[in-house]
C-alpha positions as MATLAB code, in Angstrom:
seq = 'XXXXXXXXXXXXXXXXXXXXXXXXXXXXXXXXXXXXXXXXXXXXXXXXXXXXXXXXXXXXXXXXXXXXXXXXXXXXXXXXXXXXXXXXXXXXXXXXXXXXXXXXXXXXXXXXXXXXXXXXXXXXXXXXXXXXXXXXXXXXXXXXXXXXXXXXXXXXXXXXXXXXXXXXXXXXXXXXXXXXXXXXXXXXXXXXXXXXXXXXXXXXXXXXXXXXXXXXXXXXXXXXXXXXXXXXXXXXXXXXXXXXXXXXXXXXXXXXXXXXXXXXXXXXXXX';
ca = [
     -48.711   14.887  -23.405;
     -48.103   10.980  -23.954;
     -44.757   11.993  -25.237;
     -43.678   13.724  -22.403;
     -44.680   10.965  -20.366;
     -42.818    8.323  -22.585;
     -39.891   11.381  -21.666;
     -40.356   11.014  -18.053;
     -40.462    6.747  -18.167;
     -37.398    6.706  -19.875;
     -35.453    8.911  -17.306;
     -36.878    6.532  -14.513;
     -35.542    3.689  -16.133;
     -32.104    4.741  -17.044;
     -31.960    5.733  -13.149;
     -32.889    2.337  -12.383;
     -30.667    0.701  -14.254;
     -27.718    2.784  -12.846;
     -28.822    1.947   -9.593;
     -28.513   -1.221  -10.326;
     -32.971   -2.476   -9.773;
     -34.700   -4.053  -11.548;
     -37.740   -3.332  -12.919;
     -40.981   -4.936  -15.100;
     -42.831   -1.957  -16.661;
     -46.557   -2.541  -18.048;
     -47.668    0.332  -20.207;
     -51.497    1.087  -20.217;
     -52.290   -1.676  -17.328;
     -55.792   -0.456  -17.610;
     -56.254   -0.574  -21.360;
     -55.479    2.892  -23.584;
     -58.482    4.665  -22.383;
     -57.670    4.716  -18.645;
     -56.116    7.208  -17.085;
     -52.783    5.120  -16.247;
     -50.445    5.050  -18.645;
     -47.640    2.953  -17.147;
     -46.517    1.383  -14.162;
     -43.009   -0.029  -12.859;
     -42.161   -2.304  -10.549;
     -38.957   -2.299   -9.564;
     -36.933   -5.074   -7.388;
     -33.465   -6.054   -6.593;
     -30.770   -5.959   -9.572;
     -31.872   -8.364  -12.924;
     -28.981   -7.362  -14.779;
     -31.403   -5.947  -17.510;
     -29.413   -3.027  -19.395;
     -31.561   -1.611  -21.814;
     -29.752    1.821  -22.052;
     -26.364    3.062  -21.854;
     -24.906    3.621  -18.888;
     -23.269    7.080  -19.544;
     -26.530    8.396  -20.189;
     -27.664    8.853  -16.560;
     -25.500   12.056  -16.447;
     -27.032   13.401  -18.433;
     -30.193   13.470  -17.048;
     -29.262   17.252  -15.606;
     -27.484   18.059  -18.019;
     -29.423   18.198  -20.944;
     -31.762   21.030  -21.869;
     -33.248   23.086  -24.842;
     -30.921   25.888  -25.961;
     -32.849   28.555  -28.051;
     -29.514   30.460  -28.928;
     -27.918   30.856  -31.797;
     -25.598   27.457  -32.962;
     -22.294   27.821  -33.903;
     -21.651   26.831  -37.723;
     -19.662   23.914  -37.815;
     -21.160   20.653  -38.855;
     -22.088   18.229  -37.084;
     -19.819   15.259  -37.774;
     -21.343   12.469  -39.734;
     -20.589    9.787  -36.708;
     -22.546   11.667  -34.390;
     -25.602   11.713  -36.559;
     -25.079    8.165  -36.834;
     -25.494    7.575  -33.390;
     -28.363    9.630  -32.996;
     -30.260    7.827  -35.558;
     -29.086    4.758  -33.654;
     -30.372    6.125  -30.296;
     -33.809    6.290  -31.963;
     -33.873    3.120  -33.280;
     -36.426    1.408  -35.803;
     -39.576   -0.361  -35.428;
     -41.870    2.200  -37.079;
     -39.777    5.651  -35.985;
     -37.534    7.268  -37.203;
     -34.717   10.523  -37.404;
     -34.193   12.017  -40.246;
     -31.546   14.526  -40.315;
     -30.973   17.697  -43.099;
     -27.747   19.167  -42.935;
     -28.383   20.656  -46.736;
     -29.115   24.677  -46.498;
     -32.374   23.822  -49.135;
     -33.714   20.918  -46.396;
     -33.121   23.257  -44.143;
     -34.796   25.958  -45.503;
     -37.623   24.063  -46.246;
     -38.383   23.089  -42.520;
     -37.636   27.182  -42.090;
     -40.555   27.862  -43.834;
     -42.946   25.655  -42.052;
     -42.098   26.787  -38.384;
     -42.548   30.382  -40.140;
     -45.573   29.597  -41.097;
     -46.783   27.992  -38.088;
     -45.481   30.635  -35.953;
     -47.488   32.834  -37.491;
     -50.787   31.039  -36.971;
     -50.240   30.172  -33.649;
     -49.077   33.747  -32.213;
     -51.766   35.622  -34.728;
     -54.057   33.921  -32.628;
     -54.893   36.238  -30.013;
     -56.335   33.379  -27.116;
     -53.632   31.064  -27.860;
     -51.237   34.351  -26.976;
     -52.973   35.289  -23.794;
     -52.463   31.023  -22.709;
     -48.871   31.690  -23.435;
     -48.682   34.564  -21.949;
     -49.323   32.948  -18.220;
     -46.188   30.828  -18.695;
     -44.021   33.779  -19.133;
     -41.682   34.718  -16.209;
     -39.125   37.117  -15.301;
     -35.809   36.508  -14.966;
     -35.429   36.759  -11.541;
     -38.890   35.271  -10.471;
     -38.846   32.532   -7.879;
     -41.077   30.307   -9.945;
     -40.922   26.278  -10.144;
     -42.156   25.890  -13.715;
     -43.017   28.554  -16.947;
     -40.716   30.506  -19.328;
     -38.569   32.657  -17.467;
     -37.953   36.057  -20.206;
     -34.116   34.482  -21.053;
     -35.422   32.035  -22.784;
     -36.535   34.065  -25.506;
     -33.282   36.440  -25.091;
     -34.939   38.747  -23.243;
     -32.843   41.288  -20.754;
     -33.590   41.573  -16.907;
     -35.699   44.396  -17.651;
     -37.217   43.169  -20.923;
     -38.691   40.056  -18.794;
     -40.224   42.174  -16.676;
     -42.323   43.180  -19.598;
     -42.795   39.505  -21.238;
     -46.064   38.571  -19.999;
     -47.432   41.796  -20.794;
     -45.882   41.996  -24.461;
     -46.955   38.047  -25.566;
     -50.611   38.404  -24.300;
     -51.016   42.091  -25.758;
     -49.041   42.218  -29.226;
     -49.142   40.313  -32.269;
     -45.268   39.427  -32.628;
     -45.817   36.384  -35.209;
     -44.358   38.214  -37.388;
     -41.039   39.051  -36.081;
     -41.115   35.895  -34.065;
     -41.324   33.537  -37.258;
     -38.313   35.470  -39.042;
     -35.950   35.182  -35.924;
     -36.757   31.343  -35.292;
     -36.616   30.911  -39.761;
     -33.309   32.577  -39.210;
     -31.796   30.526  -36.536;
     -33.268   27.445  -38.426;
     -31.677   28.298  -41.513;
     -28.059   29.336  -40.137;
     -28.081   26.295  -37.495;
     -26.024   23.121  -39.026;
     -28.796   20.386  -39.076;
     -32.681   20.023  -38.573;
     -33.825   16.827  -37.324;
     -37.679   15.701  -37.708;
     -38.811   12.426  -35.205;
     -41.470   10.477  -37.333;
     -43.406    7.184  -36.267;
     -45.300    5.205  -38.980;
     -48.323    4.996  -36.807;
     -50.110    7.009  -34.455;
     -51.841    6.191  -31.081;
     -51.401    6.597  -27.522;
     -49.297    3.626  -26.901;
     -46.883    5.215  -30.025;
     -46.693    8.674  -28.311;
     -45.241    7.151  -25.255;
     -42.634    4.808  -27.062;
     -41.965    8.021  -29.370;
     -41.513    9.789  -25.895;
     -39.576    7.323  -24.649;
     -37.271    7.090  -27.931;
     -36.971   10.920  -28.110;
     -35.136   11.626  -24.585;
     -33.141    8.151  -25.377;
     -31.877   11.000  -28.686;
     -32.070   13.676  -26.358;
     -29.719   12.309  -23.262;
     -27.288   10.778  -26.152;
     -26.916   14.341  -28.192;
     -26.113   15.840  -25.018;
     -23.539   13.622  -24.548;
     -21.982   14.292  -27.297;
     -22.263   18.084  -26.889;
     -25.022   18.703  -29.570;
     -27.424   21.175  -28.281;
     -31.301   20.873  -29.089;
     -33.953   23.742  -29.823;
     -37.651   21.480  -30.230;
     -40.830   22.769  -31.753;
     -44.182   21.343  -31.696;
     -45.920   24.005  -33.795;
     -45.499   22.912  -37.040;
     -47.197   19.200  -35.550;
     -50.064   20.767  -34.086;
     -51.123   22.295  -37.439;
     -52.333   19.743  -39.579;
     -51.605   21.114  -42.966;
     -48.048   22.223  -42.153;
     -47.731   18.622  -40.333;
     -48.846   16.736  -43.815;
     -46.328   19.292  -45.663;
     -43.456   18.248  -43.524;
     -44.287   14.527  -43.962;
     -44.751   15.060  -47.219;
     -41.346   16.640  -47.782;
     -39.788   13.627  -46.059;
     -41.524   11.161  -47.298;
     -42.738    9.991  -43.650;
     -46.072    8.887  -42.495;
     -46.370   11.155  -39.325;
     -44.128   13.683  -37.814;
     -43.888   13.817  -34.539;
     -41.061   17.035  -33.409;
     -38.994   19.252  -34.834;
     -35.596   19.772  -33.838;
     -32.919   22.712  -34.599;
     -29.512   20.907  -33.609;
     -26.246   22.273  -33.434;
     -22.975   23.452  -30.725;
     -23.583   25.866  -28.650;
     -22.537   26.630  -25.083;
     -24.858   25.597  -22.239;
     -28.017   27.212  -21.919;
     -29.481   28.850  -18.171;
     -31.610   25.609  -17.375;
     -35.851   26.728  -16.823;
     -37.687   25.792  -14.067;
     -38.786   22.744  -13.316;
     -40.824   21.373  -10.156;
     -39.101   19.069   -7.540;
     -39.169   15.768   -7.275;
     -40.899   15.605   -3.449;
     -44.010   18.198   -5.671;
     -45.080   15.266   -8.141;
     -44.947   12.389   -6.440;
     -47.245   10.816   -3.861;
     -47.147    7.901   -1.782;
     -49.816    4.586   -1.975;
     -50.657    2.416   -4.348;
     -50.091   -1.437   -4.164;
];
């Protein structure tokens, strides 16, 4: 997705920047419709600091935890400089530490839980992703993620292609939501492709800082790809268009995914 992307560009350029290059980055070189959606050139150090520099560490470091959070709040300086990591300009965090917020953005993943794994073909998609434990994969959903045992994984693929689990799916994630000690929503006040990426680009700017300060992340995309539950969210925040959904809370470290290398996505050329 564009946001992913704007994910990716950000990482690159808080690398660069640590390294000490500069760089010139021209988003959509091509116009919108192309298939390019950014390139950087990068020279010898400008002195341009556009991020922090103790967020290159966390590069690694950060990941989604689906566990349970601990209950402690999350102090009120820290939320702070989330929101700050985010920024202005047309997005914005808002984050609901209440029990009723909270329960209100409970509902909606419920909901779109249910409509997404009630649907059989969106199940069997899912379903390729899925990968046990000890697979020797470079990308999917290994069976931990979803708490499953050694064993259980073995049986993941199989059980999210073949079963309706919306169900008992939407209660578990309603009742993480619901105990965890603050919901954030990411919401722009426009929408297009060159607003995905700087909403990409903004969200792992939140991402990278939370980690720093030890707040784990659990993101959904469900409740955005629904357009009904997407207008109900905006409409209970009074926002224009929701763009993620994020359970946030402490937690110890999660077992990272897979992920490809670095050498598998990139190719030489180009001018």
């Amino acid at each position: 997705t564009y946001m992913s992307l704007g994910c990716l560009l950000t990482n690159l350029l808080v690398a660069a920047e640590h390294f000490d290059l500069g760089y010139d980055v021209e988003k959509f070189p091509d116009g919108v419709d192309a298939e390019t959606i950014a390139i950087v050139k990068f020279g010898e150090g400008s002195g341009k600091k556009e991020f922090p520099p103790d967020l290159f560490d966390e590069i690694t470091q950060r990941h989604t935890n689906r566990g349970a959070y601990d209950d402690r709040p999350i102090e009120a300086e820290k939320i702070e400089e989330m929101k700050a990591a985010v920024g202005d300009g047309g997005f914005r965090l808002d984050v609901l530490t209440d029990p009723k917020g909270r329960a209100k953005m409970a509902e909606v993943l419920g909901e779109s839980h249910k409509i997404q794994l009630g649907n059989k073909a969106f199940r069997k998609d899912l379903a390729r992703w899925i990968r046990a434990n000890d697979e020797d994969a470079w990308d999917g959903l290994p069976g931990y993620a979803f708490g499953y045992s050694d064993f259980e994984s073995y049986f993941g693929k199989f059980i999210f292609g073949a079963f309706d689990t919306s169900a008992s799916r939407a209660r578990k994630e309603m009742a993480l939501m619901e105990a965890s000690p603050a919901v954030g929503v990411l919401s722009t006040d426009a929408e297009d492709k060159r607003m995905w990426v700087e909403a990409g680009m903004r969200f792992e700017r939140l991402f990278l800082t939370a980690t720093k300060l030890g707040v784990r992340f659990d993101l959904f995309s469900q409740p955005v790809a629904i357009d009904p539950l997407r207008q109900k969210m905006a409409k209970i925040l009074d926002v224009d268009y929701p763009q993620i959904l994020i359970r946030m809370g402490y937690a110890p470290p999660a077992k990272h995914t897979p992920r490809r290398t670095a050498e598998m996505v990139l190719a030489e050329g180009g001018s």
